[in-house]
C-alpha positions as CSV (number, residue, x, y, z in Angstrom):
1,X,-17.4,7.6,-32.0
2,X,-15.3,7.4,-28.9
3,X,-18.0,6.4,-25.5
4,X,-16.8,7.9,-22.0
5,X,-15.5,4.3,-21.3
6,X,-13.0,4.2,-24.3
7,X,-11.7,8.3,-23.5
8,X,-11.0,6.6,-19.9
9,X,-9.0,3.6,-20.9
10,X,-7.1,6.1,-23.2
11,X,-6.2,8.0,-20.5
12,X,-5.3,5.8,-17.6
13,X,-3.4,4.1,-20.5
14,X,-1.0,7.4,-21.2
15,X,-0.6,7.9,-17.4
16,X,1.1,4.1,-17.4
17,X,3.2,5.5,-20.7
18,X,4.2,8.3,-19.0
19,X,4.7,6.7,-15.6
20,X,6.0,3.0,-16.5
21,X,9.0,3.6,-14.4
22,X,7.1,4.0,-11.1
23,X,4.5,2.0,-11.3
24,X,5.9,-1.3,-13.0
25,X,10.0,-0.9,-13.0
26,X,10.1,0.4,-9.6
27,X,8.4,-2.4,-8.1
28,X,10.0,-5.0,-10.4
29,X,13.6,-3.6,-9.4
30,X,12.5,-3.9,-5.2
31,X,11.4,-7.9,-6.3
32,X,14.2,-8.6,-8.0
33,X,16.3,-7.4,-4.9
34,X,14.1,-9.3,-2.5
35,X,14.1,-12.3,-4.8
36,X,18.3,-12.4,-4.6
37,X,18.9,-11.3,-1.4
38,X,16.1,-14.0,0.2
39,X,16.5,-16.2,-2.5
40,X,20.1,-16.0,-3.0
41,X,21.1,-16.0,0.5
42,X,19.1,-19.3,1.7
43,X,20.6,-21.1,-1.4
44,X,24.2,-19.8,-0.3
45,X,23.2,-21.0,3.7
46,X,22.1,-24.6,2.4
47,X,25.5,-25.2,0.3
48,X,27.5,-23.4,3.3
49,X,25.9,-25.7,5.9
50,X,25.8,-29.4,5.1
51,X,24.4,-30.5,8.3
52,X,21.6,-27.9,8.5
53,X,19.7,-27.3,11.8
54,X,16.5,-25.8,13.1
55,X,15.0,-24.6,16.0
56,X,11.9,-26.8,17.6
57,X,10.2,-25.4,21.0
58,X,13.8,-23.6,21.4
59,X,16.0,-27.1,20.6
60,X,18.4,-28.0,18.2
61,X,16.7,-30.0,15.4
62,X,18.8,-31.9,12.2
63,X,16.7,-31.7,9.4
64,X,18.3,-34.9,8.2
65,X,16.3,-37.0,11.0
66,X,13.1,-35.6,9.6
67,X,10.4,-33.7,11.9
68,X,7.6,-34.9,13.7
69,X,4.2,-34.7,11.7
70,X,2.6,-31.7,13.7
71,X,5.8,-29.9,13.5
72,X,5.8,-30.5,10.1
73,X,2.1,-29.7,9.6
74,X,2.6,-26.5,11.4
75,X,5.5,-25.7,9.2
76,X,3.7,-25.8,6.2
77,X,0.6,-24.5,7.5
78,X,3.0,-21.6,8.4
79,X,4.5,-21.3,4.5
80,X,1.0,-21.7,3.1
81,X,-0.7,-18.6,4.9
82,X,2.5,-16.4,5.3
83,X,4.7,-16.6,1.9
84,X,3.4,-13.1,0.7
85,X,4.5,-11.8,3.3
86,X,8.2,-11.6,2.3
87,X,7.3,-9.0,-0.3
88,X,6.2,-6.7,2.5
89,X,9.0,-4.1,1.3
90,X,6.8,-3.8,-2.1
91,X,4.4,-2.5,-0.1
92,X,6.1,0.4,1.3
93,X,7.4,1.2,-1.9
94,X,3.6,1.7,-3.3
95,X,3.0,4.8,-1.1
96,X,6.0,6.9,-1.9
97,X,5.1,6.0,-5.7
98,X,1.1,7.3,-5.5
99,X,2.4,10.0,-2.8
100,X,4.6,11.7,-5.3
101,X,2.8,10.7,-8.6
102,X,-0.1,12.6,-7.5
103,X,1.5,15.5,-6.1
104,X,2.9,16.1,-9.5
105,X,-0.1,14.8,-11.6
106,X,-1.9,18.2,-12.4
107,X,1.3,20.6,-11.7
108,X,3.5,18.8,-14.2
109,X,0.6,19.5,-17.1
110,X,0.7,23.4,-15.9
111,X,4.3,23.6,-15.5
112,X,5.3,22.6,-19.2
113,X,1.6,23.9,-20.5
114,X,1.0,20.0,-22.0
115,X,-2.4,21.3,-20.4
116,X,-2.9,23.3,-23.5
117,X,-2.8,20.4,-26.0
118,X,-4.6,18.1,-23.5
119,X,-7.7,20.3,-23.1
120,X,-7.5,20.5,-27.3
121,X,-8.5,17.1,-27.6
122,X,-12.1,15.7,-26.6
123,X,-12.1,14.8,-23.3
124,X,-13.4,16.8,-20.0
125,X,-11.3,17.8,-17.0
126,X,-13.2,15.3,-15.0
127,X,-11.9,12.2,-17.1
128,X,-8.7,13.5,-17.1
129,X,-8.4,14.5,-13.5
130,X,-10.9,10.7,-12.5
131,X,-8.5,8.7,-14.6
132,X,-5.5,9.9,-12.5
133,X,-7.6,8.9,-9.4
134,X,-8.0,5.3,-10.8
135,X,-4.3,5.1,-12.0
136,X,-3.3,5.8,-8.0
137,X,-6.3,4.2,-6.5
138,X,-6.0,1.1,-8.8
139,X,-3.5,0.6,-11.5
140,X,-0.6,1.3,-8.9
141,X,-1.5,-1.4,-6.3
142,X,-2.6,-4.1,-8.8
143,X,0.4,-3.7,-10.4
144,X,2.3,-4.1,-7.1
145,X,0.0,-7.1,-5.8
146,X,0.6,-8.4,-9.3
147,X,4.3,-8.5,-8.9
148,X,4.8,-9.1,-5.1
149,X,2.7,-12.6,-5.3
150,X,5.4,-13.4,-8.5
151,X,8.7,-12.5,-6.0
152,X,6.5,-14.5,-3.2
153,X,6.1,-17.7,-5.7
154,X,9.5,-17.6,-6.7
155,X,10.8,-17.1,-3.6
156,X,8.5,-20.0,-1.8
157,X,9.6,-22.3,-4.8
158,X,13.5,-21.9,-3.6
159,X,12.1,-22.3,0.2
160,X,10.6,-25.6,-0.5
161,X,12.9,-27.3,-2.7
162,X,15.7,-26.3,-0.3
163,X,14.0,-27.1,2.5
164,X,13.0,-30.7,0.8
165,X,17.0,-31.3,0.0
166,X,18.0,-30.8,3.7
167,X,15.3,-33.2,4.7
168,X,12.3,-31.0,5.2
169,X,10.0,-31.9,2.4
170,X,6.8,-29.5,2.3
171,X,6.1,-29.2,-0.9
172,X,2.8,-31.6,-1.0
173,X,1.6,-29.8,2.4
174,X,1.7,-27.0,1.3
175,X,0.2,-27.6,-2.1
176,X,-2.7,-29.6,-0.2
177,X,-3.2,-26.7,2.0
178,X,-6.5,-24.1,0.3
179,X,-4.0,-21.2,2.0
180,X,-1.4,-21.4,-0.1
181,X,-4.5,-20.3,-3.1
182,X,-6.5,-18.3,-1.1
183,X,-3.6,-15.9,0.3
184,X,-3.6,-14.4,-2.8
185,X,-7.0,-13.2,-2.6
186,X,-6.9,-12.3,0.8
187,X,-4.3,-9.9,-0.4
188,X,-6.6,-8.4,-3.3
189,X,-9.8,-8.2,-0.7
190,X,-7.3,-5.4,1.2
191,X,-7.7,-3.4,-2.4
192,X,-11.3,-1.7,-1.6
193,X,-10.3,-1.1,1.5
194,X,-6.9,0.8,0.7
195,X,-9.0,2.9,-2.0
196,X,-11.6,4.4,0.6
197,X,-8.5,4.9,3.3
198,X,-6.2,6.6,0.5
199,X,-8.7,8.7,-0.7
200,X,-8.1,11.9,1.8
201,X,-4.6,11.5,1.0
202,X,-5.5,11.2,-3.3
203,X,-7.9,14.0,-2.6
204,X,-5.8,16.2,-0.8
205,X,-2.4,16.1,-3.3
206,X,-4.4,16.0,-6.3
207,X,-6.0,19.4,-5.1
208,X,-2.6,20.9,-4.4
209,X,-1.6,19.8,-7.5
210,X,-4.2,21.6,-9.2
211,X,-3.9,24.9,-7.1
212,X,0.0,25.5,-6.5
213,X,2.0,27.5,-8.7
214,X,5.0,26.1,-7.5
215,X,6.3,23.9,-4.3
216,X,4.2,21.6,-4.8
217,X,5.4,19.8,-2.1
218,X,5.9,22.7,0.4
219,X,1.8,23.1,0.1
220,X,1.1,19.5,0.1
221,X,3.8,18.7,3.4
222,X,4.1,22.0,4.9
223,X,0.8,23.1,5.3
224,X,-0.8,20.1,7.4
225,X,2.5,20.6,9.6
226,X,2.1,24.0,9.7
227,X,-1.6,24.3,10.7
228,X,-0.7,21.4,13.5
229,X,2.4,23.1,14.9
230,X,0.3,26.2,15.2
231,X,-2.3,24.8,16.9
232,X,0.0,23.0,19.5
233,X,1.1,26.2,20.2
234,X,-2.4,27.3,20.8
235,X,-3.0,24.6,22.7
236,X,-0.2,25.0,25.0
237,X,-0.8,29.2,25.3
238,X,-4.4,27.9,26.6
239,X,-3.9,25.1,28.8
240,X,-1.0,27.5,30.3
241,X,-3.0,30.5,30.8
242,X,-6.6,29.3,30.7
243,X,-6.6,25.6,31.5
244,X,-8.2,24.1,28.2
245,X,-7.3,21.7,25.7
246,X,-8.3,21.9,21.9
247,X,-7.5,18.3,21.3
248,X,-4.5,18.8,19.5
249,X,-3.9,14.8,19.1
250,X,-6.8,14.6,17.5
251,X,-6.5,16.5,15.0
252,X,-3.3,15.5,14.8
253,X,-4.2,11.7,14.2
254,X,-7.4,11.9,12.7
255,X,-6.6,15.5,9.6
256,X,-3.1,15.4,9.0
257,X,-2.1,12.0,9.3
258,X,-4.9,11.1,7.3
259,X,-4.4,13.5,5.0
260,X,-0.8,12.8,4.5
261,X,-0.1,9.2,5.7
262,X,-3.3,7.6,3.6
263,X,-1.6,5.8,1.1
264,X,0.4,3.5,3.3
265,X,-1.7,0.4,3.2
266,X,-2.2,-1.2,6.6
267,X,-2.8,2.1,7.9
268,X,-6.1,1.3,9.1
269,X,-4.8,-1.4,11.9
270,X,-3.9,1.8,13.8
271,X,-8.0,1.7,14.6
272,X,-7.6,-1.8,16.1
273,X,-6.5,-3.5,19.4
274,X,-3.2,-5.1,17.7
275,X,-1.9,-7.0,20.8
276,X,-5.3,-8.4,21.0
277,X,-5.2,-9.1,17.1
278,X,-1.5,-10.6,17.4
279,X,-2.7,-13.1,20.5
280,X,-5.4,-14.1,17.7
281,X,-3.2,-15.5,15.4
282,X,-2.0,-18.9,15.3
283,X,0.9,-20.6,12.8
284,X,1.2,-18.3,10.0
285,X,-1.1,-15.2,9.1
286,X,-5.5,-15.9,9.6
287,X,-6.5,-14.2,6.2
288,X,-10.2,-14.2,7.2
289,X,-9.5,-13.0,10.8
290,X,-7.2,-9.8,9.5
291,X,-9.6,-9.1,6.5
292,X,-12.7,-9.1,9.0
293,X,-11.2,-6.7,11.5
294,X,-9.8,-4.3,8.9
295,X,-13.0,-3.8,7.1
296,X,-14.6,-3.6,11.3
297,X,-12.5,-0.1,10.6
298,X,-15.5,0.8,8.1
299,X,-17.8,0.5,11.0
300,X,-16.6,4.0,12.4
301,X,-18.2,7.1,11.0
302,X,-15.1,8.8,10.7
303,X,-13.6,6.7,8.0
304,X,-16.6,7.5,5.6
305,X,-16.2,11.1,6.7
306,X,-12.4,11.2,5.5
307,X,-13.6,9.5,2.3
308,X,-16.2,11.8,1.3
309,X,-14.0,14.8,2.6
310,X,-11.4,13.1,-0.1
311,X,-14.2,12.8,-3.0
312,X,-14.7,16.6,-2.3
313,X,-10.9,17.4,-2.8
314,X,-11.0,15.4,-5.9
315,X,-14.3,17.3,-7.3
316,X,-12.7,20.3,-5.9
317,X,-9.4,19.6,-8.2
318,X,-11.3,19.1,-11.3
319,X,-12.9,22.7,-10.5
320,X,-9.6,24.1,-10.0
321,X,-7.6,22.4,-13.2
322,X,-10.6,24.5,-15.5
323,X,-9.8,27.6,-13.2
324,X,-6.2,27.8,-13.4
325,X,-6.4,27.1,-16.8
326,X,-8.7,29.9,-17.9
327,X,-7.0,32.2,-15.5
């Protein structure tokens, strides 16, 4: 007898069959670039250059004489708490990937009537349409955290030992130093924090997906554009001829770039003071200082709005994929 549980973990585990190339290949492909450019190209500089030189408080610096200890300490302070960083690109690849999968996820069923054999087998439109919000909302980033900390290792591997054969030997600092094991959690403690932020944006293309007959991505694009370049208009006509504003940056910022800019993680440090956040830091990224004044975003009322507004869209695509179906 198959539980609720089990029908899910079927499901989320055809959307990775159907979708390996997106969400695991893409990703891997963008690493594997990142590992050989990075990677490649500091080998190439260190067997190009044998006298290799670096910049301390803006002077020349031969590796070969070694570094003073707190230079050193703040080098490797530097590479404990900042080597994910490298795989930033990763990160911009993720949104494009959840953007489009879930603009397509319920149109593509419609569009070559799969739907028909889907809804033949024992399972509800709310676990299909729930396990395509956890295969966006979950699957997608682990899988991309998963692989950008492997180019990040690899990568920080090739940065030490190169740095250790031109005279700069970091390894043990850096393998002393608890950042260099917690930065990888500091990067999974974003992950809740993405979900409630990407959740307008899941909401919103799932419900498209579910409704639109066809360009898909007309609806999904066009129409948040459209309702904000009529409105600007509006807003011009009235502040010309009647001297008011409706707060067209508002909506602008706070509906359609939240509706269609979600899914980008970082997103949410467009709510914070980032020169003041920048001044903060000291040598290499503060994982507890970022974490605690991205999750300060939650302290708003209008992030909780946009995340209930998304759980709405999502209920109100699983209404729509049993309408459109039944006609």
């Amino acid at each position: 007898m198959t539980t609720p549980m089990s029908t899910m973990k079927w499901l989320i585990r055809r959307e990775l069959w159907e979708h390996k190339g997106a969400f695991f290949w893409a990703p891997l492909a963008v690493a594997a670039v990142l590992v050989l450019l990075f990677g490649g190209g500091f080998l190439y500089a260190i067997i190009a250059n044998p006298s290799f030189h670096m910049q301390v408080s803006g002077e020349q610096v031969m590796t070969v004489n070694g570094l003073p200890p707190a230079v050193l300490a703040k080098l490797a302070t530097a590479a404990a708490s900042s080597y994910l960083v490298i795989t930033a690109p990763l990160f911009f690849v993720l949104p494009v990937v959840v953007f489009f999968y879930c603009m397509a996820a319920l149109y593509d069923d419609r569009r070559d009537r799969s739907i028909l054999f889907w809804k033949s087998l024992p399972m509800s439109d709310t676990q299909t349409v729930l396990s395509k919000v956890a295969t966006a909302l979950l699957v997608a980033p682990l899988a991309t955290i998963a692989i950008g900390i492997g180019a990040s290792l690899i990568l920080l591997v090739i940065g030490l030992l190169g740095g250790a054969i031109k005279g700069i030997n970091l390894i043990a600092p850096v393998l002393a130093n608890v950042d260099f094991y917690l930065a990888p959690v500091y990067l999974i403690s974003f992950l809740p924090l993405y979900i409630l932020w990407a959740l307008p944006t899941v909401g919103w293309l799932l419900l498209v997906s579910s409704w639109a007959k066809s360009r898909v991505f007309l609806w999904a694009v066009g129409a948040p554009l459209v309702a904000l370049a009529i409105l600007a208009w509006f807003d011009f006509l009235a502040g010309r001829f009647a001297g008011v504003s409706m707060n067209v940056k508002w909506f602008g910022e706070e509906i359609v770039a939240r509706v269609l800019l979600g899914v980008f993680p970082g997103i949410w440090f467009g709510e914070v003071n980032g020169e003041a956040l920048a001044q903060q830091q000291q040598a290499g990224l503060d994982g507890p200082l970022l974490l605690g004044t991205s999750y300060a975003t939650l302290l708003t009322p209008g992030a909780w709005i946009a995340a209930a507004a998304g759980c709405a869209m999502i209920y109100g695509a699983i209404r729509l994929r049993r309408w459109r179906d039944e006609g």
